[in-house]
C-alpha positions as CSV (number, residue, x, y, z in Angstrom):
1,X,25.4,49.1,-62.9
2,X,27.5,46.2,-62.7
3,X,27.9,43.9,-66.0
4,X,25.9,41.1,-64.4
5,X,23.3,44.2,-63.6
6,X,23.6,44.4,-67.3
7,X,23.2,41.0,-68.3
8,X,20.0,39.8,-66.4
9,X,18.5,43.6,-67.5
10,X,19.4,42.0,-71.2
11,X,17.5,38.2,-70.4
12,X,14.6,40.5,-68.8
13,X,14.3,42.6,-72.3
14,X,14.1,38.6,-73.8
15,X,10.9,37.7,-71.1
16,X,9.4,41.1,-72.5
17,X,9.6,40.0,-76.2
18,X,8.7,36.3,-75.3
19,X,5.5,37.8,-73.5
20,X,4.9,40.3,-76.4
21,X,5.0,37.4,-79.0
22,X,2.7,35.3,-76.8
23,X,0.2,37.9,-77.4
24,X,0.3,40.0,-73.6
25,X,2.3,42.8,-73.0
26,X,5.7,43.0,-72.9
27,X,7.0,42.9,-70.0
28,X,9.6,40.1,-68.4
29,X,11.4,39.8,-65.3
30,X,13.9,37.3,-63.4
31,X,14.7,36.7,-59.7
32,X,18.5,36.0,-58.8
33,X,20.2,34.7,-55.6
34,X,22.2,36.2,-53.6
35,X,25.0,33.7,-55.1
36,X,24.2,35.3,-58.9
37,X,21.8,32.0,-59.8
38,X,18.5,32.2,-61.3
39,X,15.6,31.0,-59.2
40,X,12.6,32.0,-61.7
41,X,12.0,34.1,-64.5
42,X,8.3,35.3,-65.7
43,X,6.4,36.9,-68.4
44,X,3.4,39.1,-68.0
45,X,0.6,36.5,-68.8
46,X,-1.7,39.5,-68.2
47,X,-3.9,38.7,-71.5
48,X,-3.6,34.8,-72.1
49,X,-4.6,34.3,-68.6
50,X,-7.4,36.8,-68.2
51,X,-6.2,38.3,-65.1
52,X,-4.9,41.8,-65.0
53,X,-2.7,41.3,-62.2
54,X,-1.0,38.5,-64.0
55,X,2.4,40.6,-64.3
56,X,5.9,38.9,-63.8
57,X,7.0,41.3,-60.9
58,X,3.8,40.5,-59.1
59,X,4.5,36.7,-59.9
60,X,7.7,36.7,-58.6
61,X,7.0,38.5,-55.5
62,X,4.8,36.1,-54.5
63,X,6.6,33.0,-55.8
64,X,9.4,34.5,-53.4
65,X,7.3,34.9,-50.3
66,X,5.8,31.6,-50.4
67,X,9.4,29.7,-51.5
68,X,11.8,31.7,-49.7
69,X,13.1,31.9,-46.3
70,X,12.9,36.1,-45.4
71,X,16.6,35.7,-45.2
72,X,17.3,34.2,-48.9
73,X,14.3,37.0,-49.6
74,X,16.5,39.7,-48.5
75,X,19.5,38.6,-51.2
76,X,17.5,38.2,-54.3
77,X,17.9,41.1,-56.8
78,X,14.4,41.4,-59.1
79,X,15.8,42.5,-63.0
80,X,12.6,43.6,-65.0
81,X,12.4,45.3,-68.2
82,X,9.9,48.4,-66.7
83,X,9.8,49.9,-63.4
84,X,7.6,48.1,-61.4
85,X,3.9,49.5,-61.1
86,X,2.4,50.0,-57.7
87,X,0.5,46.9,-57.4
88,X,4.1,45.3,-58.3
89,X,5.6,47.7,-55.7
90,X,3.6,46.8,-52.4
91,X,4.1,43.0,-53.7
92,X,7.6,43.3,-53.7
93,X,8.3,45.4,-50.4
94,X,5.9,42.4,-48.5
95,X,7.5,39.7,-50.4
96,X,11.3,40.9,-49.0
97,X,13.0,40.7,-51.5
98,X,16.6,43.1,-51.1
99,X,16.8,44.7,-54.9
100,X,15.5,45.9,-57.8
101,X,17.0,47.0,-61.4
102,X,14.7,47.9,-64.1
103,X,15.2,48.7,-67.4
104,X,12.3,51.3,-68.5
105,X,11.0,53.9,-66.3
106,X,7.7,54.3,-65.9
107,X,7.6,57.9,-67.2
108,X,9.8,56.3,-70.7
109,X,7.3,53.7,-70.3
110,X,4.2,56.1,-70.6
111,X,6.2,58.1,-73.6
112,X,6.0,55.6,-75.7
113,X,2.0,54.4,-75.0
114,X,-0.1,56.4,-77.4
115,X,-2.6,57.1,-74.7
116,X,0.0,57.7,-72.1
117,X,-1.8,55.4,-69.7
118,X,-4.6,54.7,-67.6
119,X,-7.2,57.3,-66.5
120,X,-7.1,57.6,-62.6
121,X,-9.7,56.5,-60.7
122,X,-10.8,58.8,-57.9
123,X,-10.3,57.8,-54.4
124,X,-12.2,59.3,-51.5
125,X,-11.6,58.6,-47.7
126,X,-10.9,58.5,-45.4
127,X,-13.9,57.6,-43.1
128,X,-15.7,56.5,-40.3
129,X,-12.3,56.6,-38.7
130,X,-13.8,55.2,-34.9
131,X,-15.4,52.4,-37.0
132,X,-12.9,51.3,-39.2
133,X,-10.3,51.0,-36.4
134,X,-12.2,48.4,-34.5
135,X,-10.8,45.6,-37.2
136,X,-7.4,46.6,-37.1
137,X,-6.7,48.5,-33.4
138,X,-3.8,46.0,-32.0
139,X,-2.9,43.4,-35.2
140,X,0.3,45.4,-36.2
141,X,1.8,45.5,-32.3
């Protein structure tokens, strides 16, 4: 951890309490270029927005595939206060971009909810493999 790694971690921990003061959860992040400049920070809007996917690591990831040559993509660093979740995750690895530093893990993150999170939701599949080919057989090559 480098003391710019440090410093962005720090203005991150600033997004969080900016969001948490805004009424949503507290959680902030910012994008950086490969040349240490800040393209664009977020908060999670999650609340004052209505939209549970409104998290800054999910806003970013998409600000950066839509903005961002896959090249410029691949030298960004995302600094967030909390380890991204997986909807965050999969956003991030499509969107490009090169790295990620977080500040809370998810397990230190779950230690300090009362409830310790959300209840999973069971997943069954998968099925009607011959049919559920037929859509996708031949888009990936």
């Amino acid at each position: 951890m480098t003391p710019d790694d440090e410093r962005h971690l720090r203005r991150a921990l600033e997004l969080a309490a900016e969001a948490r003061a805004d009424g949503n959860p507290p959680f902030g992040s910012l994008l950086i270029g490969a040349d240490g400049a800040v393209l664009a920070e977020e908060r999670n809007t999650s609340l004052t927005d209505a939209d549970i996917s409104a998290h800054p690591e999910l806003k970013l990831a998409r600000w950066a595939a839509r903005e961002l040559a896959a090249e410029a993509a691949a030298g960004t660093t995302m600094y967030t206060s909390c380890q991204p979740c997986n909807m965050c995750t999969g956003a991030i690895e499509r969107s490009g971009l090169g790295r990620v530093v977080f500040a809370l893990s998810t397990d230190q993150l779950l230690a300090l909810k009362p409830s310790g999170g959300f209840a999973p939701v069971p997943h069954e599949g998968p099925a009607l493999f011959d049919e559920a080919r037929i859509p996708v057989d031949g888009y990936y090559r």
